[in-house]
N, CA, C and O atoms as a DFTB+ gen file, in Angstrom:
228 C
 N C O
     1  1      31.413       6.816      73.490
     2  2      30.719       5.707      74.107
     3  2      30.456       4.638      73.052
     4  3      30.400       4.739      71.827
     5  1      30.286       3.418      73.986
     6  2      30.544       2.534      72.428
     7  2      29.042       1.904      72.206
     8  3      28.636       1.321      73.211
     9  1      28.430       1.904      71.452
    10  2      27.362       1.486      70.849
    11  2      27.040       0.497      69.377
    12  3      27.568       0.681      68.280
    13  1      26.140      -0.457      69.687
    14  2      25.785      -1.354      68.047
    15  2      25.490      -0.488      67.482
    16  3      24.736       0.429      67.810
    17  1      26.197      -0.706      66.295
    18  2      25.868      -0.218      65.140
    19  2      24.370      -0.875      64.436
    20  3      23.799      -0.139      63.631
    21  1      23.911      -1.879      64.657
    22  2      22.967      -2.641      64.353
    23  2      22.507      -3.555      65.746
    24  3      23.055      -3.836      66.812
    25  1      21.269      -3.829      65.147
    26  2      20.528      -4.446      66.083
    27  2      20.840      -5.751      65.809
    28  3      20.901      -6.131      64.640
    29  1      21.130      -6.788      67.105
    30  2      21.294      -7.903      67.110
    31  2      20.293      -8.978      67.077
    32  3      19.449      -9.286      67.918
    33  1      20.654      -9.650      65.549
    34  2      19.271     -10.477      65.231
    35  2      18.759     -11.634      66.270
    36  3      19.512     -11.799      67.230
    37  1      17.934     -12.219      66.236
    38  2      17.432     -13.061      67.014
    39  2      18.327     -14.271      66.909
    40  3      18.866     -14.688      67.934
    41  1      18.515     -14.830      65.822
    42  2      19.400     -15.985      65.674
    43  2      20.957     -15.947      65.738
    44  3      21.569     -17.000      65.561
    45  1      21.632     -14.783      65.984
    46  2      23.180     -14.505      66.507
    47  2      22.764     -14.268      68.065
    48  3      23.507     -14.451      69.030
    49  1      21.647     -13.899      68.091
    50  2      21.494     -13.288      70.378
    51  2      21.508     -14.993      70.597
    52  3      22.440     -15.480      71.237
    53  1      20.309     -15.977      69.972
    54  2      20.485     -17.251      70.057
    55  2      21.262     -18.479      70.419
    56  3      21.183     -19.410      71.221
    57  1      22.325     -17.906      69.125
    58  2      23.873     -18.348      68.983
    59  2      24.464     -18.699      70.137
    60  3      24.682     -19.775      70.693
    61  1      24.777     -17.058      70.495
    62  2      25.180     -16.568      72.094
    63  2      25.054     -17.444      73.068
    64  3      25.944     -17.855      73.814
    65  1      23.421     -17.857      73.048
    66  2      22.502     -18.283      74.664
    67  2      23.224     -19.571      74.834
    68  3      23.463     -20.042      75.946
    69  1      23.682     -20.315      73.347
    70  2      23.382     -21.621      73.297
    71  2      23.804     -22.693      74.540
    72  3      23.286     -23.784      74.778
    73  1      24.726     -22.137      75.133
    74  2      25.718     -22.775      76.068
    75  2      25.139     -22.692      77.632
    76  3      25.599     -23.279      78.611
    77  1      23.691     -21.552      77.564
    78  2      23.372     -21.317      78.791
    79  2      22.604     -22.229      79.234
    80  3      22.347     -21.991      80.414
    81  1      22.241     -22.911      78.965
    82  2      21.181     -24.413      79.306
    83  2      21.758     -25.210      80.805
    84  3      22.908     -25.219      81.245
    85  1      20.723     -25.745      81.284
    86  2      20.555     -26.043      82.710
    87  2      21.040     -27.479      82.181
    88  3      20.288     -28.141      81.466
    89  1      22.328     -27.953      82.550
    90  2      22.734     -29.497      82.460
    91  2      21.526     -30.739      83.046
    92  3      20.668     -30.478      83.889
    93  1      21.653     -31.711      82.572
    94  2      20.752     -32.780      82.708
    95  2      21.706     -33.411      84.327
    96  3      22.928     -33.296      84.412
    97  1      21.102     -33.853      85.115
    98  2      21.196     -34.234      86.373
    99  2      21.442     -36.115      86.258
   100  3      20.504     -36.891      86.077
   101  1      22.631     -36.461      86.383
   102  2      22.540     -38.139      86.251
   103  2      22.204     -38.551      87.048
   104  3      23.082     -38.816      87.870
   105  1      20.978     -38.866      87.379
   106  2      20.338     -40.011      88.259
   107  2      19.901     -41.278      87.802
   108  3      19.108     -41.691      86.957
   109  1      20.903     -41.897      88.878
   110  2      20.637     -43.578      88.482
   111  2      19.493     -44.266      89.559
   112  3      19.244     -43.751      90.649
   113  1      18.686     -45.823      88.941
   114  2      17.804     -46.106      90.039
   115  2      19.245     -47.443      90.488
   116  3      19.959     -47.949      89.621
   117  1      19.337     -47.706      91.747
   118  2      20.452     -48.781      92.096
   119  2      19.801     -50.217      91.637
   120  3      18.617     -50.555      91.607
   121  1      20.697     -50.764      91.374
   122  2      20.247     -52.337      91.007
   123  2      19.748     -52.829      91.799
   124  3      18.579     -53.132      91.563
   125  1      20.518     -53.327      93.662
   126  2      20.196     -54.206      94.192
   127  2      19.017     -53.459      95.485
   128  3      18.225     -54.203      96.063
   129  1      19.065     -52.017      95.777
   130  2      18.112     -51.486      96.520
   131  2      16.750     -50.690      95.810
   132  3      15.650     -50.617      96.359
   133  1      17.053     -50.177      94.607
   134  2      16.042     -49.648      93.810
   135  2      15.887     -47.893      94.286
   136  3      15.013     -47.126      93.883
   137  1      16.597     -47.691      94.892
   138  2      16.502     -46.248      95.838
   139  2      17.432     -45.249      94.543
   140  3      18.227     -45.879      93.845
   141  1      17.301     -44.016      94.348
   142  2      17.770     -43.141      93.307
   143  2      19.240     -42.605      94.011
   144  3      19.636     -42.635      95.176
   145  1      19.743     -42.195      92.975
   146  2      21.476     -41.899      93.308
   147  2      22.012     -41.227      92.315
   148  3      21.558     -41.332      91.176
   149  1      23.257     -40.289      92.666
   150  2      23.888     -39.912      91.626
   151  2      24.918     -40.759      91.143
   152  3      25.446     -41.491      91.980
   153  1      25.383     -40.826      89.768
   154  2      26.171     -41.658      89.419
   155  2      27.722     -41.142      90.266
   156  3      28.073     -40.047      90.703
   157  1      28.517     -42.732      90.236
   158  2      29.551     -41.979      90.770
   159  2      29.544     -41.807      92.349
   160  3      30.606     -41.392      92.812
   161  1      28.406     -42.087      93.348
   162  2      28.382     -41.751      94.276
   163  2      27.900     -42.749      94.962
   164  3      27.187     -43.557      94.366
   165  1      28.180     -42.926      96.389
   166  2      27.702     -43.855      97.965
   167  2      26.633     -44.057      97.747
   168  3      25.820     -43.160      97.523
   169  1      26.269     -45.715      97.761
   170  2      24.434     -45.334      97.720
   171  2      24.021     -45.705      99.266
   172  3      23.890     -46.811      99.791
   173  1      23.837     -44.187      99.886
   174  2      23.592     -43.581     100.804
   175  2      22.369     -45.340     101.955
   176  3      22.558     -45.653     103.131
   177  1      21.717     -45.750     101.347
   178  2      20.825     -46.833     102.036
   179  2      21.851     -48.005     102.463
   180  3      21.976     -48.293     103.653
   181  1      22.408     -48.513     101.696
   182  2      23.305     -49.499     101.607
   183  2      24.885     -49.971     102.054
   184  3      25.473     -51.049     102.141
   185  1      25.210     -48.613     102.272
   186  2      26.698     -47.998     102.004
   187  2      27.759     -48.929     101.136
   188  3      28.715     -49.544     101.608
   189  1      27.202     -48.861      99.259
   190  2      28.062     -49.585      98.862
   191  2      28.128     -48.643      97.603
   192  3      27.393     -47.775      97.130
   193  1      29.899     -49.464      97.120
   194  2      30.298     -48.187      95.477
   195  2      30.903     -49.442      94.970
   196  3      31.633     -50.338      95.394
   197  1      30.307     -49.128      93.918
   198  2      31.319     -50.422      92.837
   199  2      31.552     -51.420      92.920
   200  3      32.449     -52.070      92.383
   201  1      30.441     -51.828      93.914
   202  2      29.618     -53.519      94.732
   203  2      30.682     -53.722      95.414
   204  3      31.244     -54.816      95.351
   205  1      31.153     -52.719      96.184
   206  2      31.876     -53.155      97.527
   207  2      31.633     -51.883      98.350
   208  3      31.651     -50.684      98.074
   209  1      31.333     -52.797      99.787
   210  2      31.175     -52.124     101.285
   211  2      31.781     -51.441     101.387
   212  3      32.920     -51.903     101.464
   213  1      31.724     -49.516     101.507
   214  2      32.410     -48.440     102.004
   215  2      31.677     -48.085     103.338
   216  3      32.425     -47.909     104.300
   217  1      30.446     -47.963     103.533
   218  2      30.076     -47.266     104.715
   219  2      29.305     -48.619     105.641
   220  3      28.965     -49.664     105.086
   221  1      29.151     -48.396     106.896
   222  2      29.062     -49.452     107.665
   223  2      27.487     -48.623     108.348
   224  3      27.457     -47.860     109.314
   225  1      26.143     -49.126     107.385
   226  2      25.011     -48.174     108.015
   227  2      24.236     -49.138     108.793
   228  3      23.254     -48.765     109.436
């Protein structure tokens, strides 16, 4: 059976974690409505992307 030979220090278990972190969320506030959005995406009030009319709300 396979087993550490040593105990794994705090700063190599660390090492390890480093990558496990909860990503930061891009939220933008819109210029011309002020309403929150993800970048990249429909701003859902307005229906506009890249200051032109996609959705007809």
């Amino acid at each position: 059976m396979a087993v550490p030979k040593r105990k794994t220090s705090k700063s190599r278990r660390n090492k390890r974690r480093s990558h496990h972190r909860v990503k930061n969320v891009n939220i933008l506030e819109d210029k011309k409505t002020g309403e929150y959005r993800l970048s990249h995406h429909i701003d859902l009030k307005s229906g506009f992307y890249n200051g032109k009319k996609i959705l007809d709300i």
